[in-house]
Residue, then its C-alpha position, 0 to 999 in steps of 0.5 A: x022325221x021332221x019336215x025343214x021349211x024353206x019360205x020366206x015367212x018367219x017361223x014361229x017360236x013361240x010368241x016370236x017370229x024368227x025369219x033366217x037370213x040367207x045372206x049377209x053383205x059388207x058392212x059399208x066402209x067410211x074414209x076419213x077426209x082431210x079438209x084444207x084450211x089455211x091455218x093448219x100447218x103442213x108440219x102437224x098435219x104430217x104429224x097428225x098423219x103419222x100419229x094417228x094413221x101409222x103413216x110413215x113420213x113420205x106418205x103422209x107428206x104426199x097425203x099433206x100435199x093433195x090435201x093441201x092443193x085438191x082442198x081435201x084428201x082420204x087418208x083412210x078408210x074404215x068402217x063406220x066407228x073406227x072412221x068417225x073415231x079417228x075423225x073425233x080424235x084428230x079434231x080433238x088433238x087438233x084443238x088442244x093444239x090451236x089448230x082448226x084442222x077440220x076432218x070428217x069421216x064419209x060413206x066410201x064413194x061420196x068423196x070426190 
């Protein structure tokens, strides 16, 4: 019968060590955040909120409005691609249609 090894020390396969993992965590979520500017208007960023973050038009017109008077807003928050894929996407839409929409995506709890 052979004898199973619980230690901290990685096991040898070969030419390798393997060390097992006895746990695993979350993976660290991101919000994608809104920054306020004084060119955008209030009707694309609803639009882009809509389009881009399935937001039905009353959400996104209170998610508008914090963004417009905090200076900022979360509009959602994701893991680390998808955040910073939405952010990416948003600011390309912005600038093919001349606004200078800024977003960002950042670690959850930095945003404040």
């Amino acid at each position: 019968m052979a004898s199973h090894r619980r230690s901290s020390q990685p096991e040898e396969r070969g030419d390798v060590n393997v060390a097992e993992r006895t746990s695993t965590s979350e993976p660290r979520r991101y919000n994608v955040v809104f920054h306020n500017d004084d060119y955008t208007t209030m009707e694309f960023v609803v639009l882009v909120l809509t389009r881009f973050f399935h937001r039905d038009e009353t959400e996104a017109t209170r998610i508008m409005l914090e963004v417009h008077h905090r200076g900022f807003g979360v509009v959602g928050t994701f893991t680390r691609d998808v955040a910073e894929t939405k952010a990416q996407q948003v600011m390309e839409y912005a600038r093919e249609h001349g606004h200078p929409l800024r977003c960002s995506a950042e670690p959850e709890g930095m945003t404040s």
